[in-house]
VOKOL-149363 format. One line per 5 residues: number of its first residue (from 1); their letters; for each residue x, y, z of C-alpha. Coordinates in steps of 0.25 Angstrom, whole numbers, padded with zeros to 4 digits. Each point is the difference from the previous one (the first is absolute). Layout:
N
NUM = a = X:Y:Z; ...
***
This chain:
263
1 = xxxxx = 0051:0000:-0102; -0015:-0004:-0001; -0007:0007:0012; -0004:-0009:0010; -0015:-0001:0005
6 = xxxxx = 0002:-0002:0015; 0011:0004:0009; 0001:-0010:0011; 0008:0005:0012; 0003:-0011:0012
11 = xxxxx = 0006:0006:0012; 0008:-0011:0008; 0007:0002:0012; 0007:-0014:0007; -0012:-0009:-0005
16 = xxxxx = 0009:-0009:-0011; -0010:-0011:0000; -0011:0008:0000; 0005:0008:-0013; 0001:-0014:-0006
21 = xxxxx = -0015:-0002:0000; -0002:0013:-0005; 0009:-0001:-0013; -0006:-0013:-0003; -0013:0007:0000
26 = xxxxx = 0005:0009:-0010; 0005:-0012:-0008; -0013:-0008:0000; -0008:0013:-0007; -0006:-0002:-0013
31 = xxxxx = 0001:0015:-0003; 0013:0002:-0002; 0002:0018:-0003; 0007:0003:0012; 0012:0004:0006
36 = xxxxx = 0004:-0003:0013; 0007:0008:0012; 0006:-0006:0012; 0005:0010:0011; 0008:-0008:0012
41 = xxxxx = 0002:0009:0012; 0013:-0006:0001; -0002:-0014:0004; 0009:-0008:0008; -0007:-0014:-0001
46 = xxxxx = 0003:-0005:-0015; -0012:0008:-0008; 0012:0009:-0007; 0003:-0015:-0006; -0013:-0002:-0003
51 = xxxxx = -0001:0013:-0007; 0013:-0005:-0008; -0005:-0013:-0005; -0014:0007:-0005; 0006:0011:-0009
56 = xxxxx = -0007:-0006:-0010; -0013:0003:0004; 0005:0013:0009; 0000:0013:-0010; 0007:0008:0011
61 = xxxxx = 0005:-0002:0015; 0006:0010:0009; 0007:-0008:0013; 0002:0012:0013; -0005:0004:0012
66 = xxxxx = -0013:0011:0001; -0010:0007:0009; -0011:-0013:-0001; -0010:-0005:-0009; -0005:0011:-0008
71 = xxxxx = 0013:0007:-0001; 0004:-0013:-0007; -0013:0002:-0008; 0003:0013:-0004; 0014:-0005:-0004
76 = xxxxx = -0006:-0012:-0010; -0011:0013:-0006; 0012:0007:-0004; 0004:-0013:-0010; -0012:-0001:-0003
81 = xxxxx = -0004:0001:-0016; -0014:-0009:0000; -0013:0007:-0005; -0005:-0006:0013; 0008:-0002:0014
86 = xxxxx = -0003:-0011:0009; 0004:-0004:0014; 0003:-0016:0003; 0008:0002:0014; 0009:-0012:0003
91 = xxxxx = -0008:-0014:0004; -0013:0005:-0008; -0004:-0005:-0012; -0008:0002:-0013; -0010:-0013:-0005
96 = xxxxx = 0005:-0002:-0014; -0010:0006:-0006; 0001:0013:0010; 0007:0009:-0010; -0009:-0005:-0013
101 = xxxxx = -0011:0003:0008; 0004:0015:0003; 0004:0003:-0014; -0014:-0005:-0005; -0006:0011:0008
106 = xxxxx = 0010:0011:-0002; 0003:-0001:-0014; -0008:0010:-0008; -0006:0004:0013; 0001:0015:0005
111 = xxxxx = 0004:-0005:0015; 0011:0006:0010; 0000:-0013:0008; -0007:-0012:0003; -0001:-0009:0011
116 = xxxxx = 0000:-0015:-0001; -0005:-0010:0009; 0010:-0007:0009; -0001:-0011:0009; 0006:0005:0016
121 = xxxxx = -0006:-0008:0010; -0015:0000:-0006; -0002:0004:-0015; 0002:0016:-0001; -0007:0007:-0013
126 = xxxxx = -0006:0012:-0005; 0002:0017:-0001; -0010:0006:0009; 0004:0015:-0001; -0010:0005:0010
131 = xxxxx = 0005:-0006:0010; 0015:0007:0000; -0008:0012:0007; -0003:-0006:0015; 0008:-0015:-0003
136 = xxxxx = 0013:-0006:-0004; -0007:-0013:-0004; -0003:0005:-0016; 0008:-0010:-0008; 0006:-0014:0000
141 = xxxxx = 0015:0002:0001; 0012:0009:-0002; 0010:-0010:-0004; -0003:-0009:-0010; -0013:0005:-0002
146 = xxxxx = 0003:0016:-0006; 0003:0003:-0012; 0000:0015:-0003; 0002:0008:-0015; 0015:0006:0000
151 = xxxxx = -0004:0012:-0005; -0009:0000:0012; 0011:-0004:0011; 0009:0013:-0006; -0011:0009:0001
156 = xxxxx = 0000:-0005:0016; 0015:-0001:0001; 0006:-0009:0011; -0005:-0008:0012; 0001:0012:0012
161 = xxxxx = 0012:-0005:0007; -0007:0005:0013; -0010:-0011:0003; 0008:-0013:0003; -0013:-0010:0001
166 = xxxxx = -0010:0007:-0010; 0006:0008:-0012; -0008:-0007:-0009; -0013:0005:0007; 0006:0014:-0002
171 = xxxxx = 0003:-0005:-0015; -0017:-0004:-0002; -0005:0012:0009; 0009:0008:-0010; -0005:-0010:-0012
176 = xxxxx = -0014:0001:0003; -0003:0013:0007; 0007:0010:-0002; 0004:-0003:-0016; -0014:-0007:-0005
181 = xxxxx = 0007:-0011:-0006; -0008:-0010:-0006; 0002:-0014:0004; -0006:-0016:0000; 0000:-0013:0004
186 = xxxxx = 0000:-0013:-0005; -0011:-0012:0003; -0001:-0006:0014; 0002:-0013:-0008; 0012:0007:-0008
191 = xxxxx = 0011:-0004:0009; 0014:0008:-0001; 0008:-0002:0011; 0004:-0007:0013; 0005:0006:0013
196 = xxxxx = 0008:-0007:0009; -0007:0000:0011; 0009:0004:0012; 0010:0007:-0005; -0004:0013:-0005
201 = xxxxx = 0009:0012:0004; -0013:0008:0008; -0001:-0012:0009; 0012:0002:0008; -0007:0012:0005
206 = xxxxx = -0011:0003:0010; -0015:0004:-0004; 0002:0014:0009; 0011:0003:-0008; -0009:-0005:-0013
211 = xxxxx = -0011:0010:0003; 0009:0012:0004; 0007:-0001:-0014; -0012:-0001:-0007; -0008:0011:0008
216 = xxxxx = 0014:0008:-0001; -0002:-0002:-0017; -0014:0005:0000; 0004:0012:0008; 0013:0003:-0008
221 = xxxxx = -0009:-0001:-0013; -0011:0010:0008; -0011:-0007:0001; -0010:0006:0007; 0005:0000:0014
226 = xxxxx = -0015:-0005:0006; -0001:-0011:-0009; 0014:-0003:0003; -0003:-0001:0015; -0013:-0007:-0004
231 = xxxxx = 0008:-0011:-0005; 0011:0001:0010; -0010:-0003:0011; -0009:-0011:-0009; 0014:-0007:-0002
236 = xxxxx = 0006:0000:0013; -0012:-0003:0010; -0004:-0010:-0010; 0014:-0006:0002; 0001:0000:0014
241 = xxxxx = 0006:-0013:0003; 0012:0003:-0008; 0002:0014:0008; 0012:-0006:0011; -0001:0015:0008
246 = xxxxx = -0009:-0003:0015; -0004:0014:-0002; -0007:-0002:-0015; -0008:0015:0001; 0011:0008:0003
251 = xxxxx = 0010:-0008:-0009; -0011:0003:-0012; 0001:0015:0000; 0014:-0001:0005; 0004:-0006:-0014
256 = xxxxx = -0012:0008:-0007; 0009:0013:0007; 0013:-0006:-0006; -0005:-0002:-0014; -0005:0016:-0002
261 = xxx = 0013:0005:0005; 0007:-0011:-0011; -0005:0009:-0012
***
């Protein structure tokens, strides 16, 4: 069988109508190289059946309960045989010309990955690589805007099973500082994706909880412990508002204390 150029994984967990929109995105793309993998955390609502009537379109599909998102990631990575992988989670779309647009760009090209602008509640584009070393805001989107080399991914291995909110983070710290990979983006202009505003897995979860995981990553991966305080303490003062404790000082290295014993 011809190899496939992209992988594209949807992770779906009792949102049947929202992996309806999704596979119609597939369907409305003009490039049409790719095969495509659905893993259902074992629905209840109707999205097996939906599953069912789109085998025409679905290469593989694995129905069965599993520790969260990324372990259903890591299930559809196993499947996966594409020269590139990209993740569409369930209600977010490609434009029709998402994946032409990312072959243009990666065919011929020596890149690990690429980023494509998607549109979540304002327009999100660009790579800024720099940014990863005291931000978290250094790219446009994780779902349907990543798309990263297979060769690349193996070398990585799996989403770390021990973040629940911000694996992915771990997976671009990895991606970006600790293995140099070499990676793009596409034009602010050159639209790939759509995020359903909303819904997203990582908003069911408060921003405390956000920012440990996230300062917990940087540790785990050693950065330097100043500059990890450093950013810790940018993040958190600058975010006050959100912080629900009455005693925010003591609650800041309270969780900062938590996160050193957590390596």
């Amino acid at each position: 069988m011809h190899k496939k150029f992209f992988s594209i994984i949807t992770v779906v967990l009792n949102k049947k109508n929202n992996l309806v929109e999704t596979i119609e995105s597939l369907r409305r793309q003009t490039f049409k190289n790719f095969e495509y993998i659905v893993i259902d955390g074992g629905s209840t609502d109707g999205t097996l059946d939906i599953i069912k009537k789109n085998l025409d379109i679905i290469t593989y599909y694995k129905s069965e309960k599993d520790f969260g998102i990324y372990d259903a990631i890591n299930k559809g990575l196993t499947h996966s045989n594409g020269e590139y992988i990209g993740i569409l989670n369930s209600g977010d779309k490609y434009t029709s010309n998402g994946l032409k647009i990312i072959n243009e760009y990666l065919t011929n090209k020596n890149f690990d990955f690429i980023f494509g602008s998607v549109m979540k509640k304002i327009l999100r584009h660009g790579y800024r690589k720099y940014r990863i070393y005291w931000n978290f805001d250094f790219y446009s989107s994780h779902s349907s805007g990543f798309f990263i080399k297979k060769e690349a991914q193996s070398k990585l291995g799996n989403y770390n099973l021990k973040y629940k909110i911000s694996s992915d983070y771990d997976l671009f710290y990895r991606m970006i500082v600790i293995n140099n990979m070499v990676g793009t983006s596409t034009k602010k202009n050159e639209l790939i994706g759509i995020w359903k505003t909303g819904e997203s897995y990582s908003s069911t979860w408060k921003f405390i909880e956000h920012l440990q995981e996230e300062i917990q990553i940087r540790v785990d991966n050693k950065q330097n412990l100043c500059v990890v305080f450093f950013v810790y303490f940018i993040h958190y003062f600058k975010n006050l508002r959100k912080i629900e404790n009455k005693n925010k000082i003591s609650f800041f290295f309270k969780k900062f204390k938590e996160i050193l014993e957590n390596r």
